[in-house]
C-alpha positions as CSV (number, residue, x, y, z in Angstrom):
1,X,100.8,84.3,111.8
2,X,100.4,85.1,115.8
3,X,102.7,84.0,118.4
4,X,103.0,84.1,121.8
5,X,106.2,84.2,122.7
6,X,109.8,85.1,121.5
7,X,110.7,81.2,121.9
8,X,108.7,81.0,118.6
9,X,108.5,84.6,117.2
10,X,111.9,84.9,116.4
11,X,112.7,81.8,114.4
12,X,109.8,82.2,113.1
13,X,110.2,85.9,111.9
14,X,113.2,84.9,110.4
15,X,112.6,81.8,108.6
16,X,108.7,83.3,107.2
17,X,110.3,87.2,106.8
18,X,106.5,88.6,107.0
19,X,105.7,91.9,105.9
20,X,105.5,93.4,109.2
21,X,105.9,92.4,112.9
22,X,103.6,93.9,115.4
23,X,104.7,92.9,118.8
24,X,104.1,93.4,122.3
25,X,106.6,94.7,124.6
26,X,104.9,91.8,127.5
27,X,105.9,88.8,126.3
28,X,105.7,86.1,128.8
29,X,109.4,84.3,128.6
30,X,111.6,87.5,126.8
31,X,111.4,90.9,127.3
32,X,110.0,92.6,124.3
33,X,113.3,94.9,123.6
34,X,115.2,92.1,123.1
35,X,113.0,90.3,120.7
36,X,113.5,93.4,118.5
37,X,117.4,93.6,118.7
38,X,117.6,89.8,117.8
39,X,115.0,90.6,114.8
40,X,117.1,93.3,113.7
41,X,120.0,91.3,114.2
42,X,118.5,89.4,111.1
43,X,116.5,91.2,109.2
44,X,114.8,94.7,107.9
45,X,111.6,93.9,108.5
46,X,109.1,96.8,109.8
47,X,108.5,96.3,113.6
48,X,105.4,98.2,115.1
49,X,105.0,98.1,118.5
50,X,102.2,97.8,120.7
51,X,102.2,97.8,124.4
52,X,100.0,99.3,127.4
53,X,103.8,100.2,128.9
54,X,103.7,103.5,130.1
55,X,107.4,103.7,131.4
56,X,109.6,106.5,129.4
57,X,112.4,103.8,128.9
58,X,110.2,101.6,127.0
59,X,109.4,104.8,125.3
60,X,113.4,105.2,124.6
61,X,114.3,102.0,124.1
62,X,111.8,100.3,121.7
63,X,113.0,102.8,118.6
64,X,116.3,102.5,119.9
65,X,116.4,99.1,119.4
66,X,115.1,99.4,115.8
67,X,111.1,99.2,116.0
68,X,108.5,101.4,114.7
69,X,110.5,103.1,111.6
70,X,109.2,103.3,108.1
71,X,111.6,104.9,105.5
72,X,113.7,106.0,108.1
73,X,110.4,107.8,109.6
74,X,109.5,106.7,112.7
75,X,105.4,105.5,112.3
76,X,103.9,107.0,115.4
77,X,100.1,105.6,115.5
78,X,96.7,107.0,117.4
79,X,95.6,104.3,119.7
80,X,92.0,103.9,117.1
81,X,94.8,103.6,114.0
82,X,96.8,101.0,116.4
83,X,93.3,98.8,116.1
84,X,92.6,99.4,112.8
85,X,96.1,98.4,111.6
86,X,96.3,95.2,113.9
87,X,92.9,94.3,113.1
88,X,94.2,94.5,109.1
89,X,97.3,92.7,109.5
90,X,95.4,89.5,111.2
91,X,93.2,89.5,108.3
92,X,95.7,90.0,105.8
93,X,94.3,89.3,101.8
94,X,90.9,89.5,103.4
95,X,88.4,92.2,102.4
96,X,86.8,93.3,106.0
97,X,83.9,95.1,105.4
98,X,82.9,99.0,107.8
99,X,80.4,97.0,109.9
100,X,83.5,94.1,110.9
101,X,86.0,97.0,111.0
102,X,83.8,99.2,113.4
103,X,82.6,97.0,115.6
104,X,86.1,95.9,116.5
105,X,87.6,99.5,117.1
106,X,83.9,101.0,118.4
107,X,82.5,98.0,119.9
108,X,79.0,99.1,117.6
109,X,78.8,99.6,113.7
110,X,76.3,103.1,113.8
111,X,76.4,104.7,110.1
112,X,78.2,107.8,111.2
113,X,80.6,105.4,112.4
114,X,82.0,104.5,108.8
115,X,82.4,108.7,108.0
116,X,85.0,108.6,111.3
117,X,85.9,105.1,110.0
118,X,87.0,106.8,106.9
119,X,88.6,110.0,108.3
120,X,91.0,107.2,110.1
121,X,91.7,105.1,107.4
122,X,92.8,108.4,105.3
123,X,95.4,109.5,108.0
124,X,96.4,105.6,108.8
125,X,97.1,105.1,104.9
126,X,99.5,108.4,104.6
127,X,101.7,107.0,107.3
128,X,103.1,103.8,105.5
129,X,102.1,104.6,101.8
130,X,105.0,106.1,100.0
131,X,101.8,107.1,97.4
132,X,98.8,107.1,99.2
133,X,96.7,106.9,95.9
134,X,98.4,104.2,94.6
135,X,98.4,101.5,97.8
136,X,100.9,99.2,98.9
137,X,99.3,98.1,102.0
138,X,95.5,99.0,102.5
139,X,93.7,98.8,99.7
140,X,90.1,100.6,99.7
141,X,87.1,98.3,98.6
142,X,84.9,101.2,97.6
143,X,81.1,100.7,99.3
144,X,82.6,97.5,100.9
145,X,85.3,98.0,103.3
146,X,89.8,97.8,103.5
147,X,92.2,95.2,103.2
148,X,95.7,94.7,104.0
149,X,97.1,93.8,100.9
150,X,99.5,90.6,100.7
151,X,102.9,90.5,99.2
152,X,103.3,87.9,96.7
């Protein structure tokens, strides 16, 4: 589910408890540290975030607040696995194949495209997979493409 501002995040979140929360820090009506301190207020629920902020207190105050932590690790992400793993998460339980995959992050699908495609999706799965060989979250679609796998 995407949502557009905290109004209806936050309800939401807790009502729907999804598997993860990405959220951006510019949210038109609540400012984006807040919407993770009432989230946490809740519920456990992984919070990535994602924002073009550049300020150091956003920096500070976004893990501070209780964002961006996996097994009490905090998940730092390249800006290329930042796409990758948003671009999974909206398509969660749907197989997306290399071409879909890197033409969103690379704006082209070239073949040496899937080999870096690859590379990324090997250093994006060791960050959240307590086993990387047996997936949780991404599963690999050998020939085919990824998928973020969905909780039943």
């Amino acid at each position: 589910m995407t949502r557009r501002n905290a109004q209806t995040a936050i309800p939401e979140a807790s009502s729907h408890n999804p598997d993860i929360v990405l959220l951006d820090l510019g949210l038109p009506d609540v400012n984006g540290i807040e919407v993770i301190k009432k989230i946490r207020n809740r519920s456990n629920m992984p919070i990535i975030v994602i924002s073009a902020r550049s300020e150091d207190t956003d920096k500070i105050e976004a893990p501070d607040a209780g964002c961006a932590w996996l097994r009490e690790e905090e998940l730092h992400l390249t800006p290329i696995e930042y796409k990758i793993l948003c671009l999974l998460s909206q398509n969660i339980g749907r197989v997306l194949t290399h071409t879909d995959i890197t033409q969103h992050v690379w704006g082209r699908s070239w073949e040496n495209d899937v080999a870096f495609l690859r590379v990324f999706m090997e250093t994006l799965r060791k960050k959240p997979e307590p086993l990387p060989v047996s997936p949780q979250y991404i599963q690999t679609h050998v020939g085919v493409g990824y998928r973020m796998i969905r909780e039943e």
